[in-house]
N, C-alpha and C positions, 0 to 999 in steps of 0.2 A: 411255252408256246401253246396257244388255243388249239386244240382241236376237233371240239365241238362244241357248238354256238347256238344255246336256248335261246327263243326268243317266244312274246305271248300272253307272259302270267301276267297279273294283276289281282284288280278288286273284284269281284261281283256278287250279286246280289242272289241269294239263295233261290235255285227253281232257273237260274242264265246261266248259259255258252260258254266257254273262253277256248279257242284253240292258239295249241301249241304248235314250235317247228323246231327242228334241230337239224342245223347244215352241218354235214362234215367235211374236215379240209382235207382241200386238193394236194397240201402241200405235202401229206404224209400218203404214201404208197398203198395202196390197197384199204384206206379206213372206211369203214362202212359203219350203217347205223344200227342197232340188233332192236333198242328199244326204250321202254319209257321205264322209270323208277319213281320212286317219293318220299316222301319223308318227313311225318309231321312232328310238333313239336315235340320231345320228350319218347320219341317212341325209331323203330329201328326203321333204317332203308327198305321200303318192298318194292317188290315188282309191279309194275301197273298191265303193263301191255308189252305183247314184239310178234313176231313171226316164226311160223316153224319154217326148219329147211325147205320145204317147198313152196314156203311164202305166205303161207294161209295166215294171215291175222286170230293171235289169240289175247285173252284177256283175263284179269284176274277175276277169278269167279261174283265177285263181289261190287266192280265194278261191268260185267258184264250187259251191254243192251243201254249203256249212258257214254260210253266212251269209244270213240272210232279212232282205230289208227291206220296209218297210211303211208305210203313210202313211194317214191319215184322210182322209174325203173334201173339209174344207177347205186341205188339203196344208199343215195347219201344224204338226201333228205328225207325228214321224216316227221310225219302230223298227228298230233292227236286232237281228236274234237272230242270236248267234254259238255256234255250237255246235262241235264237236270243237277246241277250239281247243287251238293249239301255242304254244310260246315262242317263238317267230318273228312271233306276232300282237304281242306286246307294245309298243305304242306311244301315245300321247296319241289317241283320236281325236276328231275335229272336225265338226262339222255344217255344211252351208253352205247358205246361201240367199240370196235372189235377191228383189229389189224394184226394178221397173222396172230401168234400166240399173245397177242397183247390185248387187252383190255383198256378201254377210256373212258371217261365221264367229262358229262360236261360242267358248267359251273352252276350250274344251277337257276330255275326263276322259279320264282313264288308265286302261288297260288293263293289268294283270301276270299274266301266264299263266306262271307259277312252280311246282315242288312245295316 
């Protein structure tokens, strides 16, 4: 059973946008969204973005000042805008969240920052 749903990725052209979303379902009790991950080809899952406990948006040092993220205020959806992006972004990215002691990911959408 799904329960967290990328939606988003695509093609784009090196220096353009693409924003992300990631719903979480209703159907599972308390599932919330924590954040964004990725994962390009050949290389390991990292973190992209999420929020500290008091909600303040942070970011990986590296994408900092290109990448916005966002959440409604029952933290089950969740946005990221990617903006200047380079062929170095290019990787699957994933969502993940959190229910009680449990951990969830979503299935993934791909990202190609290609010309």
């Amino acid at each position: 059973q799904v329960q967290l749903v990328e939606s988003g990725g695509g093609l784009v052209q090196p220096g353009g946008s693409l924003r992300l979303s990631c719903t979480a379902s209703t159907s599972l009790f308390g599932l919330y969204v924590l954040g964004w991950y990725r994962q390009a080809p050949g290389k390991q899952r990292e973190w992209v973005a999420g929020f500290t406990v008091g909600g303040r948006p942070i970011y990986s040092d590296s994408l900092k000042g290109r990448f916005i993220i966002a959440r409604d205020s029952t933290k089950t959806t969740v946005s990221l805008e990617m903006n200047s992006l380079r062929p170095d972004d290019t990787a699957v990215y994933y969502c993940k969240g959190a229910s009680g002691d449990d951990d969830y990911w979503g299935q993934g959408t791909q990202v190609t920052v290609s010309s």
